[in-house]
C-alpha positions as CSV (number, residue, x, y, z in Angstrom):
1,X,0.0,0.0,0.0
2,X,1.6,3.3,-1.3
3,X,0.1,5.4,2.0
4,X,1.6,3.0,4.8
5,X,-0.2,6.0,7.6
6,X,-3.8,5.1,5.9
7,X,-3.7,1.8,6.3
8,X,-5.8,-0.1,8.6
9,X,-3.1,-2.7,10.6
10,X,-5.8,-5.1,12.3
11,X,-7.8,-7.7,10.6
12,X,-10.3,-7.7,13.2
13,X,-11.1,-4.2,12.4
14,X,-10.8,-5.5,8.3
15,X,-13.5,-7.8,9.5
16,X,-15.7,-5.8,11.7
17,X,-16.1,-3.8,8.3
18,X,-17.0,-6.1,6.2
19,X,-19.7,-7.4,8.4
20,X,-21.4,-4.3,9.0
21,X,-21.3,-2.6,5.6
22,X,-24.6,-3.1,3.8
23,X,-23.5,-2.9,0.0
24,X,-20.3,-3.8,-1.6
25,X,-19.2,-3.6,-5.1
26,X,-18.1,-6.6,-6.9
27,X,-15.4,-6.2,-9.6
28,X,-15.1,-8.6,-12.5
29,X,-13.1,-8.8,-15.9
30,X,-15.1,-9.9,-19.1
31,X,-12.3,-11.3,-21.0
32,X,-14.0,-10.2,-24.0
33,X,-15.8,-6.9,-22.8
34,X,-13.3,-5.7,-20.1
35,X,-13.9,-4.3,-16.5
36,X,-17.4,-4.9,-15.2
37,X,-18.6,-3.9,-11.4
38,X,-22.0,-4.5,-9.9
39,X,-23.4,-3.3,-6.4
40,X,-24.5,-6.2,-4.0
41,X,-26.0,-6.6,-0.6
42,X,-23.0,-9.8,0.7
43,X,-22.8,-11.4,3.8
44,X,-19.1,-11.9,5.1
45,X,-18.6,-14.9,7.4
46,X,-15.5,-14.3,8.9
47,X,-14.6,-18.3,9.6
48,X,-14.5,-19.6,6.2
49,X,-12.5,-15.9,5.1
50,X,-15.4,-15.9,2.2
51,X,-17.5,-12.7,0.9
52,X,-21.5,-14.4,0.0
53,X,-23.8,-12.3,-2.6
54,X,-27.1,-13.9,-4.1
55,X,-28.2,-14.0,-7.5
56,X,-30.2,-14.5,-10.4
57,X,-29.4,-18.1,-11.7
58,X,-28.5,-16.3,-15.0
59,X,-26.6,-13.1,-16.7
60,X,-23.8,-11.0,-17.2
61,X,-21.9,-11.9,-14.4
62,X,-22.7,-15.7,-14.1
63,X,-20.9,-15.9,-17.4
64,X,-18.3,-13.9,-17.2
65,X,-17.4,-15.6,-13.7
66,X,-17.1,-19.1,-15.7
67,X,-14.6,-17.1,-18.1
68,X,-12.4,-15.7,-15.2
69,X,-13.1,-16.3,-11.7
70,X,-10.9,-13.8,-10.1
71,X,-12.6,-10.7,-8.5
72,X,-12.4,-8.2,-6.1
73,X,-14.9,-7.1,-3.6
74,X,-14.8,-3.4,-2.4
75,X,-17.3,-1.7,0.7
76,X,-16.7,2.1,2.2
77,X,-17.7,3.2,5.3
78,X,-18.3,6.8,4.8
79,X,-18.6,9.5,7.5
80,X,-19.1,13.4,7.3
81,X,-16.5,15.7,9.5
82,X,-19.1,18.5,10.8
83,X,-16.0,20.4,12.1
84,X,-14.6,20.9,8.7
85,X,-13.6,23.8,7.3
86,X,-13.8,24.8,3.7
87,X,-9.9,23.8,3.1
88,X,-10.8,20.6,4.4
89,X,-12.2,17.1,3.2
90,X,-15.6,17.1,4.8
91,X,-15.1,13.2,5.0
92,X,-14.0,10.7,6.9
93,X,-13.6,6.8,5.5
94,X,-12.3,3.6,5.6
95,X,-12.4,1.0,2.5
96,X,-11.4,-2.4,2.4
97,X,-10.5,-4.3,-0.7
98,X,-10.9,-8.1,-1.0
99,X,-9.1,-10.2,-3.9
100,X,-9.6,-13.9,-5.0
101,X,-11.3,-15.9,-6.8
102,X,-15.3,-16.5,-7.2
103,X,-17.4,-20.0,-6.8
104,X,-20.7,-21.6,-7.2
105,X,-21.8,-22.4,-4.2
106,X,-23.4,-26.1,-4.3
107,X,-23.5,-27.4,-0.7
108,X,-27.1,-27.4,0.5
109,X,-26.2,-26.9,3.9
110,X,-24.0,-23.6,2.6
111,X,-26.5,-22.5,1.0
112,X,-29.2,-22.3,3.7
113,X,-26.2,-20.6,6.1
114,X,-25.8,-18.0,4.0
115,X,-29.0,-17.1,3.5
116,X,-30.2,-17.1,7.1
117,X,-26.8,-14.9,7.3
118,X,-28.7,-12.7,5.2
119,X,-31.7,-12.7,6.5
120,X,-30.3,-11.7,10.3
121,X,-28.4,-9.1,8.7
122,X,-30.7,-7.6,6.0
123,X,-34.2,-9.1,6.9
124,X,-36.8,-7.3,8.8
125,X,-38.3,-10.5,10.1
126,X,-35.9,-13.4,11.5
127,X,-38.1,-16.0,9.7
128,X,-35.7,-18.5,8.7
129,X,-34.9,-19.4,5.0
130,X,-35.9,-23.1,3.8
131,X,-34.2,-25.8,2.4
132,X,-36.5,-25.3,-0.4
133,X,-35.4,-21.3,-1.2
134,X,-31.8,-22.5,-1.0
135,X,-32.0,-25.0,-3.7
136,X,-34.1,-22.2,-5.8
137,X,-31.1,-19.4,-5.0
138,X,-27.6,-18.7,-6.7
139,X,-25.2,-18.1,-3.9
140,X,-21.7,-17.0,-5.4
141,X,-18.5,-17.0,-2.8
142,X,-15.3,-15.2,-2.9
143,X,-12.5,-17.1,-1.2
144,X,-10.5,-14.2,-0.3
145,X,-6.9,-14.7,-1.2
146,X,-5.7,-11.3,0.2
147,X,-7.8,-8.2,1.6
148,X,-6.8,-4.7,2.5
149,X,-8.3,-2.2,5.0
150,X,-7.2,2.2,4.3
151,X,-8.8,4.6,6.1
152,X,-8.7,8.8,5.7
153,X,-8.6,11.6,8.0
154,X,-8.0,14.5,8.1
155,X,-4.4,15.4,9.1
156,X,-5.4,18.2,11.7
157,X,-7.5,15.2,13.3
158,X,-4.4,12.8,13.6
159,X,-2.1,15.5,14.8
160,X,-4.6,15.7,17.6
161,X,-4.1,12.2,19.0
């Protein structure tokens, strides 16, 4: 990482991030059409180090993922700085940037983990997904291979702790 000072040194704060964050973006290569990101609600579950989204079992991204698997996943956690001033950045951020490649997931029992991990985490009711809507959904995982974590503020700030 080019700004060492940005970036964020603990992976349980990497972590802590990526399950809280609501949308992420997911970044493909068509080898054909080039570059090719999509927003996703995901659901990060932090013992198997894989990144969730679900999908329609068809389109764009389905096919270019049996091209080229490798991906990277992107969220931003993006706060405004009240105190400042016009010669400053009214923001205050932290990203983290996941890279690996993508998978079908096929295990039944995966499947339904996932979704009830995003049903706790999106769903206004905890009604639990069925065996049924897991064999009916396209769950794609990201086996991270290596994930970074920057975060910005404002130099005045830092100077201050």
């Amino acid at each position: 990482m080019r700004r060492a000072d940005r970036e964020i040194q603990g992976r349980d704060e990497i972590d802590s991030i990526l399950e809280r964050e609501a949308t992420g973006h997911l970044g493909l290569v068509d080898p054909d059409e080039g570059p090719y990101v999509l927003p996703f609600n995901f659901f990060y579950d932090r013992k198997r180090g894989r990144i969730y989204v679900h999908c329609a079992a068809e389109g764009r991204k389905l096919d270019i993922i049996r091209k080229d698997p490798r991906a990277c996943f992107e969220v931003c956690e993006v706060g405004l700085d009240t105190e400042a001033d016009d010669q400053r950045c009214p923001e205050r951020w932290k990203s983290v940037i996941a890279s690996g490649t993508m998978a079908f997931v096929e295990d039944p029992k995966e499947k339904l983990e996932v979704l009830n991990g995003l049903i706790a985490k999106y769903g206004r009711s905890h009604k639990p997904a069925t065996e049924e809507q897991a064999k009916k959904t396209t769950i794609l995982a990201m086996d991270i291979r290596e994930v970074t974590g920057k975060t910005y503020q404002d130099r005045k700030d830092a100077k201050k702790k």
